[in-house]
C-alpha positions as CSV (number, residue, x, y, z in Angstrom):
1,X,-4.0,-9.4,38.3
2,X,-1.9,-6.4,37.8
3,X,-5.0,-3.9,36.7
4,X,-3.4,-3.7,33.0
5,X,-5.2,-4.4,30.2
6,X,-3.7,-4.7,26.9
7,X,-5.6,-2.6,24.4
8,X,-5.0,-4.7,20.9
9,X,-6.1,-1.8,18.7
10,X,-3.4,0.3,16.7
11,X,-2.7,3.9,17.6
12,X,-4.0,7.0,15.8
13,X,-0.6,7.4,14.4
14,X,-0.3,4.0,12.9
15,X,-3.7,4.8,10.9
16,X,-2.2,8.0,9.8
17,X,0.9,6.2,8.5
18,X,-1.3,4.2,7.0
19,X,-3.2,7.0,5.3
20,X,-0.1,9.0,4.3
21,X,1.1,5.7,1.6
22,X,-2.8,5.4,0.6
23,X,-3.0,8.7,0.3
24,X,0.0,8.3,-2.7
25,X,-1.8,5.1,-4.4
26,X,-4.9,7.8,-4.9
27,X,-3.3,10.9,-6.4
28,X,-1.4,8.3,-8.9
29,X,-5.1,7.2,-10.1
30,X,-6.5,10.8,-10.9
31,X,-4.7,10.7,-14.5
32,X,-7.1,7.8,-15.0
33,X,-9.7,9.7,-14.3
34,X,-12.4,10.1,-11.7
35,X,-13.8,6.0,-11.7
36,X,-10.0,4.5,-11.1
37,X,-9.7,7.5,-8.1
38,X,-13.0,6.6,-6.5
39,X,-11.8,3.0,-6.9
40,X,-8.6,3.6,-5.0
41,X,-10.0,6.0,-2.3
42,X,-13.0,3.5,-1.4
43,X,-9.9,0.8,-1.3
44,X,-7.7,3.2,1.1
45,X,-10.9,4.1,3.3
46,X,-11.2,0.1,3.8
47,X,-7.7,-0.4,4.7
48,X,-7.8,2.4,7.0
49,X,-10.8,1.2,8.9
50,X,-8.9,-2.2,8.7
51,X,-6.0,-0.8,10.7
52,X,-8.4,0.7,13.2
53,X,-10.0,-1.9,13.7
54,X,-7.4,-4.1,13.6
55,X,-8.6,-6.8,11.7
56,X,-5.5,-8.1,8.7
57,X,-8.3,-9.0,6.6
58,X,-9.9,-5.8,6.1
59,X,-6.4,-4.4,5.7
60,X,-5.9,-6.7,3.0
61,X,-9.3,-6.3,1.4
62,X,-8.8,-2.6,1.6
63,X,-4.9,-2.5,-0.1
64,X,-6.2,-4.9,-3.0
65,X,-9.4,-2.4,-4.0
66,X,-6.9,0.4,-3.7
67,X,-4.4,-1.3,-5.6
68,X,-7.3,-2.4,-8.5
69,X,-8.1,1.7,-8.3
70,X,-4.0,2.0,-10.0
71,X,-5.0,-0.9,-12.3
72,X,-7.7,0.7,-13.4
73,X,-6.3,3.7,-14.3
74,X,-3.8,2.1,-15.5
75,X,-6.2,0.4,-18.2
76,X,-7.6,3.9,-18.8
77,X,-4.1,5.0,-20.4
78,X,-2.7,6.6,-17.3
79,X,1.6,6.9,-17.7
80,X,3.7,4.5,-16.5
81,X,5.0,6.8,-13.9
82,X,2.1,6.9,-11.8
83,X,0.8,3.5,-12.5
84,X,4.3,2.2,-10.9
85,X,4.3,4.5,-8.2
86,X,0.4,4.2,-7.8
87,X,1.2,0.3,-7.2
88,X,4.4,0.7,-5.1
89,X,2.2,3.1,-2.7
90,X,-0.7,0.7,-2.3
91,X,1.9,-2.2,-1.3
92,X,3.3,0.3,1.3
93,X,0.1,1.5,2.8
94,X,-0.7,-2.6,2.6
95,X,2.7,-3.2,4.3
96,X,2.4,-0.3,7.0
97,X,-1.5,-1.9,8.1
98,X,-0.8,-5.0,8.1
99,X,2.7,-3.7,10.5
100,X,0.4,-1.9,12.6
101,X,-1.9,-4.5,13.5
102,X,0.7,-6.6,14.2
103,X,2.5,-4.8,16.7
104,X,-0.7,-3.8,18.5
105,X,-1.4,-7.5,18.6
106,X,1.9,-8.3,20.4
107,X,2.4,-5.0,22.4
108,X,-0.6,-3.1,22.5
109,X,-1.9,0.0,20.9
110,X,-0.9,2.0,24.2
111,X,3.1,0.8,23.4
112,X,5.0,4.2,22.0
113,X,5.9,2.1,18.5
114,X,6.2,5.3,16.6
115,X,9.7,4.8,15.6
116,X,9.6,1.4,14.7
117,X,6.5,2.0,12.5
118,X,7.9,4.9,10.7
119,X,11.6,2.8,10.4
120,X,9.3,0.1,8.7
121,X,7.6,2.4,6.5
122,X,10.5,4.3,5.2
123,X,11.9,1.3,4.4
124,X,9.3,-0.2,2.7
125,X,8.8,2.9,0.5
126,X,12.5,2.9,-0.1
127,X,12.5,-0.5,-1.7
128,X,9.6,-0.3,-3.2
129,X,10.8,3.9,-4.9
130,X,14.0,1.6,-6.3
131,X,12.0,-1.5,-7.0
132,X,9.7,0.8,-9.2
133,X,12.7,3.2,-10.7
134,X,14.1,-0.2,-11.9
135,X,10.9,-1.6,-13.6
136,X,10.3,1.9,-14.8
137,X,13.7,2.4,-16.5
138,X,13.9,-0.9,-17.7
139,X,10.1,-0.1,-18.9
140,X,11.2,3.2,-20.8
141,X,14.9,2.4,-22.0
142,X,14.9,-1.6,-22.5
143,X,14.9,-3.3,-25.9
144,X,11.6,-3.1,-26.8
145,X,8.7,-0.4,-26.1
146,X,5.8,-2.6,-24.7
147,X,2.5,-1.1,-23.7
148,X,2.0,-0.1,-19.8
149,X,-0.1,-3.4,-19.8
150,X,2.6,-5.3,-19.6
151,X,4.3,-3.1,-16.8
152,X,1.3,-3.7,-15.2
153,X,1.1,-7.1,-15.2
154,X,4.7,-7.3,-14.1
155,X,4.0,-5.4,-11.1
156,X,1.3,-7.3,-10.4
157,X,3.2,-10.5,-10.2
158,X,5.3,-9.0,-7.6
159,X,2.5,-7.7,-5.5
160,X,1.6,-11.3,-5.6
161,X,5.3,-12.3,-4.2
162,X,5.2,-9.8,-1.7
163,X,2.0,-11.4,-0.3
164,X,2.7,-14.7,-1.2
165,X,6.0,-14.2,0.9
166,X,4.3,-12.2,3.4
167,X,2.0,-14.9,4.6
């Protein structure tokens, strides 16, 4: 015995990095009004007690109610701006849990994994800001003027693949 235990829980940090992408997936479901915002804040409070908890599932839970919050605003007539932007922060704030509790599973919430956690998450934002400037300029410039339904449905086909690929 060497008087170490391994503390599998993530940090503070990793629940505020967390937070800071959910945070994103909120504020795009105000100009649905206050149902689709309440929708995505319950979702973001569940992922977030996911991550401190630790538990993937929760985390998972927590991302799809928050991401439902974007679709419901988006079925309220919110823009296609935030409803793209709205979907590519719930994946993140999905993406940066589900990071979290994986590295406190293999190295313990007591590791410094600050820099990798924000690395991840910059990443992740990164595609998913040009992954979303794509689908909204092919949304707003392409052949045909659909209705955000369809961008919707098109994003959620690749937050399907994400997960999909994820798992």
């Amino acid at each position: 015995m060497t008087g170490y235990e391994l503390v599998r829980r993530p940090s503070r940090r990793s629940v505020a990095t967390a937070g800071a992408a959910g945070s994103f997936a909120v504020a795009a479901s105000v100009p649905g009004g206050p149902t689709p915002t309440l929708i995505a804040l319950a979702g973001v409070v569940a992922l977030l007690a996911g991550v401190w908890a630790g538990r993937h599932r929760i985390v998972d839970g927590g991302a799809l109610i928050a991401f439902g919050g974007v679709v419901v605003a988006a079925l309220s007539g919110a823009g296609a701006m935030p409803v793209v932007f709205g979907s590519v922060a719930a994946v993140v704030a999905w993406d940066s849990g589900t990071n979290a509790v994986t590295l406190s599973d293999q190295v313990g919430g007591g590791a410094d994994t600050a820099r990798v956690e924000m690395l991840h998450a910059l990443f992740s934002a990164a595609v998913g800001v040009v992954g979303g400037g794509l689908a909204f300029v092919l949304f707003r410039f392409g052949p045909t003027r659909q209705p955000v339904t369809t961008l919707f449905v098109l994003l959620l086909a690749a937050a399907v693949l994400v997960v999909a690929l994820n798992r």
